[in-house]
C-alpha positions in Angstrom: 27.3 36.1 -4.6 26.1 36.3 -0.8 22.6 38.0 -2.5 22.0 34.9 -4.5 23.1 32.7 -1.7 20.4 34.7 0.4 17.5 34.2 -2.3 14.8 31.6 -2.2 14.6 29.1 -4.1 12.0 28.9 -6.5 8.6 28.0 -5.6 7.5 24.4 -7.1 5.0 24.5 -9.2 1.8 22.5 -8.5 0.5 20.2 -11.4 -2.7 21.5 -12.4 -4.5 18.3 -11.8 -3.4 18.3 -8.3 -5.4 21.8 -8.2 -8.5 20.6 -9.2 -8.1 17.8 -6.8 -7.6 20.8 -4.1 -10.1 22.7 -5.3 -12.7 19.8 -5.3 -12.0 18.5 -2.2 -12.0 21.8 -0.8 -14.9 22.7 -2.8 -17.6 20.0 -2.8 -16.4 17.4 -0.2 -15.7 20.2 2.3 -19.2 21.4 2.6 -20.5 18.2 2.5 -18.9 17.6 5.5 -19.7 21.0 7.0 -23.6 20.2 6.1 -23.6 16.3 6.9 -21.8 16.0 9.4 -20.8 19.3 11.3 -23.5 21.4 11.8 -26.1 18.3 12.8 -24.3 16.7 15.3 -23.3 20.2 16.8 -27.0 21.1 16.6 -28.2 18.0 18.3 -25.4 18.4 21.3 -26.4 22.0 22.1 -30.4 21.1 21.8 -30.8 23.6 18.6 -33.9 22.8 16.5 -32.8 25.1 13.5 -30.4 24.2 10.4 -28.8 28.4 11.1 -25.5 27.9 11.5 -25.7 31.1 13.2 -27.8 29.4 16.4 -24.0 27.9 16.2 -22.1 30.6 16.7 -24.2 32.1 19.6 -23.8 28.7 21.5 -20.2 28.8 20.8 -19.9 32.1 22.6 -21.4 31.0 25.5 -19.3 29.6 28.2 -21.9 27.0 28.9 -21.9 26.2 24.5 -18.5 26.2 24.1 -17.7 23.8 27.0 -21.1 21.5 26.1 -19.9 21.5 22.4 -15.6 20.4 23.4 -17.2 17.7 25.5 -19.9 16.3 23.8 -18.5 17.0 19.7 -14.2 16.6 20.4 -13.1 15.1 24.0 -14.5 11.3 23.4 -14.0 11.5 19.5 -11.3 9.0 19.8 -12.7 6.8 22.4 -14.1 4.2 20.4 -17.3 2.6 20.9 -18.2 4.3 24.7 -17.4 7.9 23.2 -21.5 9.0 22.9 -21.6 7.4 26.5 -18.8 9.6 27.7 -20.5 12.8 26.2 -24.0 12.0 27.3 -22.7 11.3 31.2 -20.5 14.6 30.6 -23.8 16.3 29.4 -25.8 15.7 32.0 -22.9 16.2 35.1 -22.9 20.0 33.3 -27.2 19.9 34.3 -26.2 19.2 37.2 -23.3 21.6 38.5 -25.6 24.3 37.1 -29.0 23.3 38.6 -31.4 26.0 38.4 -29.2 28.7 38.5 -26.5 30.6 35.9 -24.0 29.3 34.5 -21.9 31.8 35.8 -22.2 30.4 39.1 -20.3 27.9 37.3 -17.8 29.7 36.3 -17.4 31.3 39.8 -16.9 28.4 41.4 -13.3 28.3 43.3 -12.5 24.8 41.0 -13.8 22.3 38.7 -14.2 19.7 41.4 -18.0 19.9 41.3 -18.0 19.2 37.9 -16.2 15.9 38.3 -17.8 14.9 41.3 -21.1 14.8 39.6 -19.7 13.1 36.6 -18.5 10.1 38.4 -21.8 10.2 40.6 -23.7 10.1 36.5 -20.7 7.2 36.1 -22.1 5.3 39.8 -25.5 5.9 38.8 -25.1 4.2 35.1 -23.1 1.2 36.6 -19.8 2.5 34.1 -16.4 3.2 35.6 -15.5 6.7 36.0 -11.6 6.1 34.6 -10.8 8.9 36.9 -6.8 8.5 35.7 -8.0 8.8 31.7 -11.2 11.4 32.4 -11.0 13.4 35.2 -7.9 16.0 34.1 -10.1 16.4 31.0 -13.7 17.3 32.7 -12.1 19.4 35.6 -9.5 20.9 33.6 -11.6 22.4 30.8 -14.1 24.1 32.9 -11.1 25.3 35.0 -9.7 27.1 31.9 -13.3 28.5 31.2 -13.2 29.9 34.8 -9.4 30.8 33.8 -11.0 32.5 31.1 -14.0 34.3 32.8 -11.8 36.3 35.6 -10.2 38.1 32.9 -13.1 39.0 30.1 -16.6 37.6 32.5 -17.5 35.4 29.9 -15.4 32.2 29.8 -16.2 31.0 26.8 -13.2 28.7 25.1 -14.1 30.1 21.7 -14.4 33.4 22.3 -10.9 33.3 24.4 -9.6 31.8 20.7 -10.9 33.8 18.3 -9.9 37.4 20.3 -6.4 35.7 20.6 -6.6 35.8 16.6 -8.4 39.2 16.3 -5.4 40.6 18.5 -2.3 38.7 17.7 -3.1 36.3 14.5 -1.8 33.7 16.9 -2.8 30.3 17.6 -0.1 28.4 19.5 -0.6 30.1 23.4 -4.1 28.6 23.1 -3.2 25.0 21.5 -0.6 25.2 24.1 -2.7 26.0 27.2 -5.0 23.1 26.0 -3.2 20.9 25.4 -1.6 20.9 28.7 -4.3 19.9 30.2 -4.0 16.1 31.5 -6.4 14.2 29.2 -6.5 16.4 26.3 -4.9 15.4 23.1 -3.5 17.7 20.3 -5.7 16.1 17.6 -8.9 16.8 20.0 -7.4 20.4 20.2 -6.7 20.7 17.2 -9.9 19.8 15.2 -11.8 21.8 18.4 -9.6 25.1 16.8 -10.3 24.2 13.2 -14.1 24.0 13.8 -14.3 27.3 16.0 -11.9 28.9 12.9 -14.3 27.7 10.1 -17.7 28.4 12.1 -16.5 32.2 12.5 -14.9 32.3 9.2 -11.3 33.5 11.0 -9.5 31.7 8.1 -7.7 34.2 7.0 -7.1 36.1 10.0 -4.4 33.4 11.0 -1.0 34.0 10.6 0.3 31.7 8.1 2.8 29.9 10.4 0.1 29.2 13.5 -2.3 27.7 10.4 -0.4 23.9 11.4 -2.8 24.0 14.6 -5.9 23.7 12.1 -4.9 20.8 10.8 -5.7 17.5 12.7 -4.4 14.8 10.8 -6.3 12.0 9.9 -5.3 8.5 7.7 -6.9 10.3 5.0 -5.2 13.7 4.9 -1.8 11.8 5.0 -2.7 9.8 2.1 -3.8 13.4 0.5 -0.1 14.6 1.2 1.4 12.1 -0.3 0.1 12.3 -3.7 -0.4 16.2 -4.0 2.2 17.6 -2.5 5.4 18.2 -4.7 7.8 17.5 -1.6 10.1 14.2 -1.1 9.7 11.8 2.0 5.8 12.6 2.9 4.9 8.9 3.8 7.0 9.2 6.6 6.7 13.0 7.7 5.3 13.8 11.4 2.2 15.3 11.9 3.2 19.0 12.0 4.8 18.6 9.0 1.9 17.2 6.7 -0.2 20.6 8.7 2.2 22.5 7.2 2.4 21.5 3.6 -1.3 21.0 3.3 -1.9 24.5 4.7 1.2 25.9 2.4 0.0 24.3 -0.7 -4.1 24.8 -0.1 -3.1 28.2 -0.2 -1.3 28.1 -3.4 -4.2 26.0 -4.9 -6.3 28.7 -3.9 -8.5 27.0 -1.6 -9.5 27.7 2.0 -7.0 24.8 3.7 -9.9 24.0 6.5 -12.7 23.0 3.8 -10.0 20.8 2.4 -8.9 19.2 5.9 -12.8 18.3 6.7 -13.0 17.3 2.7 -10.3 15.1 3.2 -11.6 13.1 5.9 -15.1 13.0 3.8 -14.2 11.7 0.9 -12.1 9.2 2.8 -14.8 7.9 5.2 -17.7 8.3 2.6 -16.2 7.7 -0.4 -13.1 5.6 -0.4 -13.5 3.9 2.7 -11.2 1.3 1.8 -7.6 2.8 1.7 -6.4 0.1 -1.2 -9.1 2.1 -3.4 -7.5 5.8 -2.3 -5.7 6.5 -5.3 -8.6 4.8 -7.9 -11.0 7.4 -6.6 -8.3 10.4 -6.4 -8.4 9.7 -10.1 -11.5 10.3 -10.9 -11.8 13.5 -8.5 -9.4 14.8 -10.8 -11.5 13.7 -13.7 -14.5 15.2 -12.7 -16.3 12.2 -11.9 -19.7 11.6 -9.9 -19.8 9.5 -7.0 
């Protein structure tokens, strides 16, 4: 009796239409995403003229790419209509701290008051408000974990710090953690920061199964996904790092690599659906096969 009290219950079953929801999602909308939206707007913030995703990669493994590419593609994401302005006057503050010299200077400096300084000088200059209270955690404290990061491997770069974390530990949650603790930073920004880095390097799988939930930013649309595909009660009402965990538990069982379907997700619902009253019209015919 206390060895069948100690067993697990049986897994539940997904419907098979629910797979080939997964699977497209994952599939086709995933990469659309990847090639529409990622991989240009990346390119155009790190000045690459190429489609290689690999020009990418060796940007992200710089200290100066990887902090250009948090500030300019994730820290304003949520900041409505000003969020290019915020990037752009970010941007150019990072031209100037650096000057004509290396960006290791940079990351030698003793803080990351420079860095702010010139970014509210950018603000004067442009006639904007700096929002020191909202921005100023934010621009000082990410170059401050980059300098963090540089006394201990003399490279800094926030991407690099992530991915040996996984190559070493399969953890993600000290990094989330460390970021997130800086003021102005929000887990979603994090989050979708991580789950890009992840994808770009192709670390998937490398991540232990439980740190997965700090992959998944959740958007409307992946919370409407939930609710309709996974088999569990009481999703319309479950907390973020709940939905990150089914998704990523039931993506696997699909068979599907659970960041294409996060990034497919938020395609098909901005490009597709766009209107949520239409979510589960258009669900249907994903699972029927048919062309939008």
């Amino acid at each position: 009796m206390e060895r069948e009290r100690r067993q697990r219950p049986p897994a539940i079953e997904l419907d098979p239409r629910a797979v080939k929801v997964f699977k497209r999602v994952a599939e086709e909308f995933g990469k659309k995403y990847a090639d529409e939206f990622l991989y240009p707007h990346l390119r155009r913030v790190l000045g690459i003229e190429q489609e290689d995703p690999e020009l990418i990669r060796e940007a992200y493994m710089t200290s100066r790419g990887s902090l250009l590419a948090f500030y300019c593609h994730y820290a304003f994401a949520r900041r409505g209509k000003d969020r290019d302005e915020l990037a752009t006057f970010a941007s150019e503050a990072v031209v100037r701290v650096q000057a004509d010299g290396s960006f290791d200077e940079v990351m030698k400096l003793e803080d990351g008051t420079a860095l702010w300084e010139a970014f509210a000088a950018v603000c004067l200059e442009r006639r904007r408000k700096n929002n020191e209270a909202q921005n100023r955690g934010l621009i000082q404290g990410m170059l401050e974990l980059e300098q963090e990061i540089f006394q201990s491997d003399r490279v800094g770069s926030i991407a690099n710090w992530m991915l040996d974390g996984i190559a070493q530990t399969r953890r993600l949650e000290p990094q989330f953690e460390r970021i997130v603790d800086i003021r102005g930073v929000g887990p979603k920004s994090t989050s979708t920061f991580m789950r890009d880095v992840v994808y770009l390097f192709g670390y998937e799988d490398k991540v232990e199964p439980a740190d997965r939930i700090y992959i998944h930013p959740i958007d409307r649309w992946l919370r409407m996904m939930a609710r309709y595909l996974v088999p569990e009660p009481n999703m319309d009402k479950a907390a973020d790092w709940i939905i990150a965990g089914k998704i990523s538990k039931y993506t696997r069982r699909a068979g599907v690599s659970g960041i294409a379907f996060n990034m497919g997700s938020t395609y098909f619902g901005q490009k597709i659906v766009k209107d949520p009253l239409r979510f589960e019209e258009m669900l249907k015919k994903v699972a029927l096969g048919e062309e939008f």
